[in-house]
PyMOL Python script that loads the backbone (N, CA, C, O; Angstrom):
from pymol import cmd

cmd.read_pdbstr("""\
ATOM      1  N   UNK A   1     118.025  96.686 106.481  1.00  0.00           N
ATOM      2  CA  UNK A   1     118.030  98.014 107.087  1.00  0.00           C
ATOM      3  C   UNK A   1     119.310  98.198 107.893  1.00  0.00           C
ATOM      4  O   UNK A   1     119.558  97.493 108.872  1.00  0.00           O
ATOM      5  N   UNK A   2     120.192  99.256 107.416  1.00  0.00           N
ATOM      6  CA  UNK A   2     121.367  99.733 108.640  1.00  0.00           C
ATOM      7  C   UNK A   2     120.938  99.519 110.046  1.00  0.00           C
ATOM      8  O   UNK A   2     119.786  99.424 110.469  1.00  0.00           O
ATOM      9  N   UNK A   3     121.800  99.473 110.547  1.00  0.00           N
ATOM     10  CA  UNK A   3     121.844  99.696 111.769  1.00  0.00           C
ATOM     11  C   UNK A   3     122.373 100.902 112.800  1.00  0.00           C
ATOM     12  O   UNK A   3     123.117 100.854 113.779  1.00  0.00           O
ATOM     13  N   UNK A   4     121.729 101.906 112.211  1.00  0.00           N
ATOM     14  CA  UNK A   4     122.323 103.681 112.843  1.00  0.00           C
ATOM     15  C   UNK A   4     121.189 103.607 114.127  1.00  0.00           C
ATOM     16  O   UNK A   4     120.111 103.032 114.275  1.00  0.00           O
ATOM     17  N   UNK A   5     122.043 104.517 114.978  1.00  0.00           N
ATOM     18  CA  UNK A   5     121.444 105.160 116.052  1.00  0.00           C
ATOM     19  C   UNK A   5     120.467 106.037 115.767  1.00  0.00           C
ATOM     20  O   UNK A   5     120.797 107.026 115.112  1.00  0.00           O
ATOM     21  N   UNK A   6     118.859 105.868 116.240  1.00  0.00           N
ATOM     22  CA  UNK A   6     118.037 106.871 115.837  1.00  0.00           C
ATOM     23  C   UNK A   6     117.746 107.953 117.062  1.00  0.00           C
ATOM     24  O   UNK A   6     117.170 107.298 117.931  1.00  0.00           O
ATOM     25  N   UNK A   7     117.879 109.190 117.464  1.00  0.00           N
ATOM     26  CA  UNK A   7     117.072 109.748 118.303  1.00  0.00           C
ATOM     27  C   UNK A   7     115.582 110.055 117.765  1.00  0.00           C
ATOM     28  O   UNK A   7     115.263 110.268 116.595  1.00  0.00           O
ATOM     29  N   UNK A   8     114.640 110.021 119.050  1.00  0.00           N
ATOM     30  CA  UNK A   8     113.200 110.719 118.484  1.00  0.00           C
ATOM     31  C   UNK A   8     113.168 111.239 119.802  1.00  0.00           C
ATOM     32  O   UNK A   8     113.738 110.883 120.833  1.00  0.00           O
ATOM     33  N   UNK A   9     112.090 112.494 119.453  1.00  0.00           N
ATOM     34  CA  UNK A   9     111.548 113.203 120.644  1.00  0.00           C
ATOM     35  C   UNK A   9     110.378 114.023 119.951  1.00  0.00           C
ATOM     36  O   UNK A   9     110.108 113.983 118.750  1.00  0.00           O
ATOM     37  N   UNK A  10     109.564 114.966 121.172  1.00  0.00           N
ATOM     38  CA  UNK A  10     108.183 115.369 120.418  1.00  0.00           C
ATOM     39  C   UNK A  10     108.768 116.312 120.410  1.00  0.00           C
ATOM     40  O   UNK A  10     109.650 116.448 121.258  1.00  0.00           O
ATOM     41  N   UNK A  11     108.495 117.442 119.364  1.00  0.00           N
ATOM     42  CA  UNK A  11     108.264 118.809 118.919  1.00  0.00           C
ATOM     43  C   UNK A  11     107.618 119.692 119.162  1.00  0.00           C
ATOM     44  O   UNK A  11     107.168 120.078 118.084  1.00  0.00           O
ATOM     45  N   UNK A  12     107.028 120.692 120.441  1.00  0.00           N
ATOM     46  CA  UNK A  12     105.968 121.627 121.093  1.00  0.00           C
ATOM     47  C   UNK A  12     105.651 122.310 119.592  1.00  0.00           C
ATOM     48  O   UNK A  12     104.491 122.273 119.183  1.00  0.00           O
ATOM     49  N   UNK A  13     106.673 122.916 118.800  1.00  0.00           N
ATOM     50  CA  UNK A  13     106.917 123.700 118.049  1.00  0.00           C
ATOM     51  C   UNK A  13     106.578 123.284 117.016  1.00  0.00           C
ATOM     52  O   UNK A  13     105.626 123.993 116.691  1.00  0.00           O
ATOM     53  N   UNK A  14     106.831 122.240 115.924  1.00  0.00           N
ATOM     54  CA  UNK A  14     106.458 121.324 115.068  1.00  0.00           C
ATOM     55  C   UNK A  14     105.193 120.645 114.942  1.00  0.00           C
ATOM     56  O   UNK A  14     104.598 120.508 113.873  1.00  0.00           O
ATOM     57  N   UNK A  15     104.682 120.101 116.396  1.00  0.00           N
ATOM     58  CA  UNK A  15     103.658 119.628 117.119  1.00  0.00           C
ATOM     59  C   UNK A  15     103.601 118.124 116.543  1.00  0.00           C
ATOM     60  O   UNK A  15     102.566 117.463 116.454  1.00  0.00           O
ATOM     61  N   UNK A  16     105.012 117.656 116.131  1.00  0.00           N
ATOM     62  CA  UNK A  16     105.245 116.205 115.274  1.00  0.00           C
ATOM     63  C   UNK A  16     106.443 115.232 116.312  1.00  0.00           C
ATOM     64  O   UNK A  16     106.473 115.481 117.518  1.00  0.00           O
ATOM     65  N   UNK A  17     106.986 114.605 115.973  1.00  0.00           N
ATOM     66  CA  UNK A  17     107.954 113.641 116.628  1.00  0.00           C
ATOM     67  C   UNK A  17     109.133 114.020 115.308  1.00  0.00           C
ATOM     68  O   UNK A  17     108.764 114.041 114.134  1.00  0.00           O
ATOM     69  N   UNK A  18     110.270 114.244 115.636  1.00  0.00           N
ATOM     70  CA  UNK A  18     111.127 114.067 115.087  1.00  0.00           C
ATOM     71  C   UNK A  18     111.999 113.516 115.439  1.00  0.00           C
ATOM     72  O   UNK A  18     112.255 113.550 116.642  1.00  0.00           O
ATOM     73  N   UNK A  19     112.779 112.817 114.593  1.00  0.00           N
ATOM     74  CA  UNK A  19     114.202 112.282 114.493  1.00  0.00           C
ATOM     75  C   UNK A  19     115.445 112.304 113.948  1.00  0.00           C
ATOM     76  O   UNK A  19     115.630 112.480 112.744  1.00  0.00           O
ATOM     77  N   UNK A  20     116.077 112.183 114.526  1.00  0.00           N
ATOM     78  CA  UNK A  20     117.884 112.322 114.193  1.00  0.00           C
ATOM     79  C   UNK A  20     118.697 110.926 113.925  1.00  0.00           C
ATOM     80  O   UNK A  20     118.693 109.952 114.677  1.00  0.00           O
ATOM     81  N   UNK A  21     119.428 111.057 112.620  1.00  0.00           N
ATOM     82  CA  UNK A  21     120.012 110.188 112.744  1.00  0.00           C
ATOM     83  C   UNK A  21     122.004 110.555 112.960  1.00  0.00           C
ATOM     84  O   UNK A  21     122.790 110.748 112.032  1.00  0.00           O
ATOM     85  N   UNK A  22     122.250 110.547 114.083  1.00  0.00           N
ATOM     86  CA  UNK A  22     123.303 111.320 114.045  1.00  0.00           C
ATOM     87  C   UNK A  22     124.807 110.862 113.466  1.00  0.00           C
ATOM     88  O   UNK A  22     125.573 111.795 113.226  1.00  0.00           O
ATOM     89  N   UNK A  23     125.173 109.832 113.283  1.00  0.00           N
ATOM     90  CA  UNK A  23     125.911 109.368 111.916  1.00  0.00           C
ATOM     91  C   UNK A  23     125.814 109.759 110.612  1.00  0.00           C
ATOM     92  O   UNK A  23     126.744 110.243 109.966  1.00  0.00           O
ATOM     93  N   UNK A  24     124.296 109.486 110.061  1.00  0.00           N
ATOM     94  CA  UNK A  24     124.357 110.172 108.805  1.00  0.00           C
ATOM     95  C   UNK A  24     123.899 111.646 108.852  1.00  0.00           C
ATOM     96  O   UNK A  24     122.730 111.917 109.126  1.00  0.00           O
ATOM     97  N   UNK A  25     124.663 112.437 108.631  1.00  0.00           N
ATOM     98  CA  UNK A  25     124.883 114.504 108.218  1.00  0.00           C
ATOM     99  C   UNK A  25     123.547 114.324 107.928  1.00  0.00           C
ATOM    100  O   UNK A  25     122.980 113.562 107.145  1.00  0.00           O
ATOM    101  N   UNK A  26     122.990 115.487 108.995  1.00  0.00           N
ATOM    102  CA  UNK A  26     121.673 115.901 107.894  1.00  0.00           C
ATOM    103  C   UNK A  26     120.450 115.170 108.039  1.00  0.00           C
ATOM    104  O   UNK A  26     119.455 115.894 108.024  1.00  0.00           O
ATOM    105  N   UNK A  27     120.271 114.142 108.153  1.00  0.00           N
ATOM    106  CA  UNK A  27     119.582 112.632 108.069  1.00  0.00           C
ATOM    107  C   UNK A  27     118.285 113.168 109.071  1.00  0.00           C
ATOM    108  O   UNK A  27     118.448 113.338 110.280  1.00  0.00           O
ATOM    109  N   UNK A  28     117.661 113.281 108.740  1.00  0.00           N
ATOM    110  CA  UNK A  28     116.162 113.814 109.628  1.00  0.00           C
ATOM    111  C   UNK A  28     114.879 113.309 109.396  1.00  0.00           C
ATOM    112  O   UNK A  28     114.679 113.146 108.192  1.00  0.00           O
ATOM    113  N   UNK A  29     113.975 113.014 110.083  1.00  0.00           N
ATOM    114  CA  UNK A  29     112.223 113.190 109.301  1.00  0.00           C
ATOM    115  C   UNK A  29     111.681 113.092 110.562  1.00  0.00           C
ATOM    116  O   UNK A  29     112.180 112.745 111.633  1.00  0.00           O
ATOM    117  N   UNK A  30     110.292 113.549 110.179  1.00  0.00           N
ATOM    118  CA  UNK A  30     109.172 113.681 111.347  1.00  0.00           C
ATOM    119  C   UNK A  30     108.140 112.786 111.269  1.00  0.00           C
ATOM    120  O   UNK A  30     108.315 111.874 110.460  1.00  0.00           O
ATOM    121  N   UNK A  31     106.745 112.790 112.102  1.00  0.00           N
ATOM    122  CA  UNK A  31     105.556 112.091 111.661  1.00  0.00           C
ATOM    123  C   UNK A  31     104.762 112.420 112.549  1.00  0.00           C
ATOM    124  O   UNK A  31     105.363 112.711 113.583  1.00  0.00           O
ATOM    125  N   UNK A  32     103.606 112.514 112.628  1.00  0.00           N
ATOM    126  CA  UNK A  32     102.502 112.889 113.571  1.00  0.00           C
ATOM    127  C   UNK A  32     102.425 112.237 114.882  1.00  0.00           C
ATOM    128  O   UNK A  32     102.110 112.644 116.000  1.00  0.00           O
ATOM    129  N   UNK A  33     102.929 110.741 114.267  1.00  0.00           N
ATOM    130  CA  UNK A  33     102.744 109.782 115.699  1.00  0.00           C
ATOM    131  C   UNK A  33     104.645 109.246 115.844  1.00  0.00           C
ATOM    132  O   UNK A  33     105.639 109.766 115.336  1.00  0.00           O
ATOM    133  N   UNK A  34     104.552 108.404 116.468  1.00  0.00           N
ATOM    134  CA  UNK A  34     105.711 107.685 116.571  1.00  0.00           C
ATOM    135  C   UNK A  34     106.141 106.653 115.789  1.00  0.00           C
ATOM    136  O   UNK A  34     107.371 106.649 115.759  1.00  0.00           O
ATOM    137  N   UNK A  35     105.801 106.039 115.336  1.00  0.00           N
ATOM    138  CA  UNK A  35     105.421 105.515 114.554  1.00  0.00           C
ATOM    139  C   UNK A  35     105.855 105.599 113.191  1.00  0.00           C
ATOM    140  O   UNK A  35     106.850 105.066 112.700  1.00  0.00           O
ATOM    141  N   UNK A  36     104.512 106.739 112.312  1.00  0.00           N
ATOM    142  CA  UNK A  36     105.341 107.106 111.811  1.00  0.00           C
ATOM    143  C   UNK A  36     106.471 107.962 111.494  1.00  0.00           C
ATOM    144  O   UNK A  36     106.902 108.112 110.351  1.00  0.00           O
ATOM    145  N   UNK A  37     106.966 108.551 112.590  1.00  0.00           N
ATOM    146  CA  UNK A  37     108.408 109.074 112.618  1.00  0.00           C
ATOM    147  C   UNK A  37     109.143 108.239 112.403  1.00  0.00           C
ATOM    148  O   UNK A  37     109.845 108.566 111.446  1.00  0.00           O
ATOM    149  N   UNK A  38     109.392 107.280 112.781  1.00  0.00           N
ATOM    150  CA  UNK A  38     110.060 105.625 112.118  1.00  0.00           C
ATOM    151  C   UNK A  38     110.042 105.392 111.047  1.00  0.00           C
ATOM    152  O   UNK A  38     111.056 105.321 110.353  1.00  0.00           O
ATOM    153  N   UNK A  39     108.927 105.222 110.662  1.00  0.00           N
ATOM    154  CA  UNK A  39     108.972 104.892 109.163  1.00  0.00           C
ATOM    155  C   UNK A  39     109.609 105.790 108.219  1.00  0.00           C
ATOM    156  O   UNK A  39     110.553 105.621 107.447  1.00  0.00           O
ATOM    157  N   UNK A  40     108.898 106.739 108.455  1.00  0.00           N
ATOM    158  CA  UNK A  40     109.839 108.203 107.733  1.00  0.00           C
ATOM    159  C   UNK A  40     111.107 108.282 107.902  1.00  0.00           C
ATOM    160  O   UNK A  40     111.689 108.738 106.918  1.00  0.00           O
ATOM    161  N   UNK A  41     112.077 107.881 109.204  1.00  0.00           N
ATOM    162  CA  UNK A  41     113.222 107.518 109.378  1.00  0.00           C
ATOM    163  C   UNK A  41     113.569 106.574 108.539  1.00  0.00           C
ATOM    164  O   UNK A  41     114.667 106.733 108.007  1.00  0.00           O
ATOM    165  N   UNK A  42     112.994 105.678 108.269  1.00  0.00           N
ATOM    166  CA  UNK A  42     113.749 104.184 107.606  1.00  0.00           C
ATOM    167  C   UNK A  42     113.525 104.702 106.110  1.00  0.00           C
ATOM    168  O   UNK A  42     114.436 104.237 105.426  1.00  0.00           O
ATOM    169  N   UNK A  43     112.886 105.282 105.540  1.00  0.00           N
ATOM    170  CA  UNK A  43     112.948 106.041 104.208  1.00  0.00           C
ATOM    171  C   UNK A  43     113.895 106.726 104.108  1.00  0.00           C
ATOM    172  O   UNK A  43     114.704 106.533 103.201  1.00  0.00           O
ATOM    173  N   UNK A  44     114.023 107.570 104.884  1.00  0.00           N
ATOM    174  CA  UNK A  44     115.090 109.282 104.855  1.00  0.00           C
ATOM    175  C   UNK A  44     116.469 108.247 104.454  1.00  0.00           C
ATOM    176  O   UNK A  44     117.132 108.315 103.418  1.00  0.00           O
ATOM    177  N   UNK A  45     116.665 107.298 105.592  1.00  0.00           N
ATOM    178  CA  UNK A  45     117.991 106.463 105.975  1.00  0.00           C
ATOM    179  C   UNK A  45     118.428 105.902 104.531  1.00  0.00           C
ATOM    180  O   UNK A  45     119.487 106.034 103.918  1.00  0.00           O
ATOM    181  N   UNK A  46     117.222 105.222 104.201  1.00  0.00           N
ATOM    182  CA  UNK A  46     117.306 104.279 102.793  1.00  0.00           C
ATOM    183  C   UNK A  46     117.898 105.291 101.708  1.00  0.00           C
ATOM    184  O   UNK A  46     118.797 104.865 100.983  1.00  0.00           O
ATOM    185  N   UNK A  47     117.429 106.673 101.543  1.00  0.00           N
ATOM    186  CA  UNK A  47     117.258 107.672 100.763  1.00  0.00           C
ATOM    187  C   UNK A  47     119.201 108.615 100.909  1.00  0.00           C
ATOM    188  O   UNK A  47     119.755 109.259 100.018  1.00  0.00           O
ATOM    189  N   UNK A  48     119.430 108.488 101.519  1.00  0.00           N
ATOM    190  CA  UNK A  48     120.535 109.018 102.456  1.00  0.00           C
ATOM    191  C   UNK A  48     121.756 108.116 101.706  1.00  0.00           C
ATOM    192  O   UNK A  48     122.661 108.440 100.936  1.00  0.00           O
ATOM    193  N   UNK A  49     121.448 107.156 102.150  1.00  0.00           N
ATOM    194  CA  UNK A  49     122.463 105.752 101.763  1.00  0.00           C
ATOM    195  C   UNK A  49     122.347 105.675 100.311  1.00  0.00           C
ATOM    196  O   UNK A  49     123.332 104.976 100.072  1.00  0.00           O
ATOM    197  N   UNK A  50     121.796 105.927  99.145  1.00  0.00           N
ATOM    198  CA  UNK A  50     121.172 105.985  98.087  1.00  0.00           C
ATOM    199  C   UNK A  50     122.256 107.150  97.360  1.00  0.00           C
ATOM    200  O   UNK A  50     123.122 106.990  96.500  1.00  0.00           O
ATOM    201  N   UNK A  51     121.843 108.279  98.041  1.00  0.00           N
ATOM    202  CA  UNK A  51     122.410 108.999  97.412  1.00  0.00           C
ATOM    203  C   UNK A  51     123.734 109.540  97.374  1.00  0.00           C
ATOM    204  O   UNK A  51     124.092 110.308  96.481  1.00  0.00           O
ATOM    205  N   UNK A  52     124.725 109.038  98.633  1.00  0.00           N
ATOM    206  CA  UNK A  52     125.475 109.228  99.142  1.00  0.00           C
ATOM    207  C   UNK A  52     126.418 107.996  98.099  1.00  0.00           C
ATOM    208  O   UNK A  52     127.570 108.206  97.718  1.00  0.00           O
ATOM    209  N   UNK A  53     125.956 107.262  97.913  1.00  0.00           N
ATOM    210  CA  UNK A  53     126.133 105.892  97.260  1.00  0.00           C
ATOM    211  C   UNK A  53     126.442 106.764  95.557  1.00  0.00           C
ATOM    212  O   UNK A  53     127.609 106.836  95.172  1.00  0.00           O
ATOM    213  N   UNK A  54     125.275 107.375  94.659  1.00  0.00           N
ATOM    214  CA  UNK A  54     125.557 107.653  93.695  1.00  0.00           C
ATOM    215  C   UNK A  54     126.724 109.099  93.654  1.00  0.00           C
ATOM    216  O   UNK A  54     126.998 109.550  92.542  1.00  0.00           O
ATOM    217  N   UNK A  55     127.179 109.569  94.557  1.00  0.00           N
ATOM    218  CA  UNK A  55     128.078 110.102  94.573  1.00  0.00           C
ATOM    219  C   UNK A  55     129.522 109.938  95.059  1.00  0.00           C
ATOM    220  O   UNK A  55     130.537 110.609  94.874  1.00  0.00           O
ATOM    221  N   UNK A  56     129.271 108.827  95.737  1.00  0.00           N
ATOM    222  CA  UNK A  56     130.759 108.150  95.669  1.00  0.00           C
ATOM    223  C   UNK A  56     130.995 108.549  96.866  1.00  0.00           C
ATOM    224  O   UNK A  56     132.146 108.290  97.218  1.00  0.00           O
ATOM    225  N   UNK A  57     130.225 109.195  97.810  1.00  0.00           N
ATOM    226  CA  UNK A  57     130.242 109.622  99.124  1.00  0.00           C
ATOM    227  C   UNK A  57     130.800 107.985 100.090  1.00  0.00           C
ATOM    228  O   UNK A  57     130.536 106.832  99.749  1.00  0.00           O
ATOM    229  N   UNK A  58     131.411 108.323 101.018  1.00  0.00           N
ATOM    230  CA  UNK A  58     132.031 107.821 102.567  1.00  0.00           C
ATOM    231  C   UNK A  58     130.858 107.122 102.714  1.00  0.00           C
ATOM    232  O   UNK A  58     130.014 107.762 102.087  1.00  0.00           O
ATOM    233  N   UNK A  59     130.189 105.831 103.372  1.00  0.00           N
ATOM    234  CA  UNK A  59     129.440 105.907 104.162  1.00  0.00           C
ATOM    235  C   UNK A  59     129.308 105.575 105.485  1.00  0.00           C
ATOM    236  O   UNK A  59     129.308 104.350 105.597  1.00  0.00           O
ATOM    237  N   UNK A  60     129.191 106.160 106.571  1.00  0.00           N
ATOM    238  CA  UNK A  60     129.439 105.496 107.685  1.00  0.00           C
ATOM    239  C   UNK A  60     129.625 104.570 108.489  1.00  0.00           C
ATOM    240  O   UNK A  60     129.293 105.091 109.554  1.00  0.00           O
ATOM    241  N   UNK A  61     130.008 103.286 108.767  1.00  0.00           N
ATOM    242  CA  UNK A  61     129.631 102.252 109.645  1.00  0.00           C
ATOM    243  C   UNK A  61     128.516 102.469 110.492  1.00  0.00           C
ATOM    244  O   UNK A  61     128.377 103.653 110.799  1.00  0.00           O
ATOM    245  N   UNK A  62     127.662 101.670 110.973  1.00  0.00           N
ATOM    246  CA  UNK A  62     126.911 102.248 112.164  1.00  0.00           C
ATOM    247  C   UNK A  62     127.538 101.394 112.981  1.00  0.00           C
ATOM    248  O   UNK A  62     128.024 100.306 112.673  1.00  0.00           O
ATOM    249  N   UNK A  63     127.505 102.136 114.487  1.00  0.00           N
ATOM    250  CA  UNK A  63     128.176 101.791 115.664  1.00  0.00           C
ATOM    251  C   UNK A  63     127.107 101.674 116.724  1.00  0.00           C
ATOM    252  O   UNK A  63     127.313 101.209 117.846  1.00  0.00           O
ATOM    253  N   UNK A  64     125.914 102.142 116.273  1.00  0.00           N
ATOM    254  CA  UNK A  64     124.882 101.719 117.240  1.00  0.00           C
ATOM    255  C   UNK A  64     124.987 102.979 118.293  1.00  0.00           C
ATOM    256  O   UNK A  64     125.436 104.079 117.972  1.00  0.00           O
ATOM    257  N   UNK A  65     124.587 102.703 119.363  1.00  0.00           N
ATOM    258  CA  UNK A  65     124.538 103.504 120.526  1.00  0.00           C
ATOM    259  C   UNK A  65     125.979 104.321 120.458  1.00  0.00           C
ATOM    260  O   UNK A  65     127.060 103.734 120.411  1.00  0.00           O
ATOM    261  N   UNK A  66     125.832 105.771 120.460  1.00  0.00           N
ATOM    262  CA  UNK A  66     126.714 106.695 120.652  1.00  0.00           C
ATOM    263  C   UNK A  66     126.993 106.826 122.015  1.00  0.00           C
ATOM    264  O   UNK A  66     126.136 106.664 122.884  1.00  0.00           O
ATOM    265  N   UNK A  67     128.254 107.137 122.254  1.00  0.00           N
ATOM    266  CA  UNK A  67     128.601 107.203 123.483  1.00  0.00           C
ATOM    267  C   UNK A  67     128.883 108.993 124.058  1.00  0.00           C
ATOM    268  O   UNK A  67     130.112 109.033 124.008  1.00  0.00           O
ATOM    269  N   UNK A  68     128.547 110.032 124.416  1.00  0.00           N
ATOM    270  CA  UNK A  68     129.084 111.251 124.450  1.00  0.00           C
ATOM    271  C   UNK A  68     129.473 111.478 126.103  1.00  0.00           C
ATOM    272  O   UNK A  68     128.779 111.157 127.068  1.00  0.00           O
ATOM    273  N   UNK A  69     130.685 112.076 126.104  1.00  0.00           N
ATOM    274  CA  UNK A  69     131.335 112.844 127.377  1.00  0.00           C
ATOM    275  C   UNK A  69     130.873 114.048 128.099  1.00  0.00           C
ATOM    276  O   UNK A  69     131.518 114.480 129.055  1.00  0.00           O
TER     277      UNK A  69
END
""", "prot")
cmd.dss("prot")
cmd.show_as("cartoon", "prot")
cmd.util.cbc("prot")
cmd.orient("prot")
């Protein structure tokens, strides 16, 4: 499994946990619990890397913890 920075947080609106993976564009999933918002993360990620892969796409390094100003 990569090693990308995941955010999660709950959703009022969604009424789910979602997550960000902010290295990989786009890179998202939810889940009822926490849990599985994770798991669904480590799919999306796998899925991401996959396809990015059959297109000859960049793929990021992960750097772990983002740093922002």
């Amino acid at each position: 499994m990569a090693k990308y920075e995941i955010i999660i947080y709950w959703s009022e609106i969604d009424n789910a946990y979602i997550t960000e993976v902010p290295e990989l564009s786009g890179c998202m999933a939810d889940g009822k619990t926490y849990s599985e918002a994770l798991q669904n993360t480590e799919i999306v990620i796998a899925e991401w890397l996959e396809i990015a892969r059959s297109l000859n796409r960049e793929i990021p390094v992960p750097h772990g913890k983002l740093v922002y100003a």
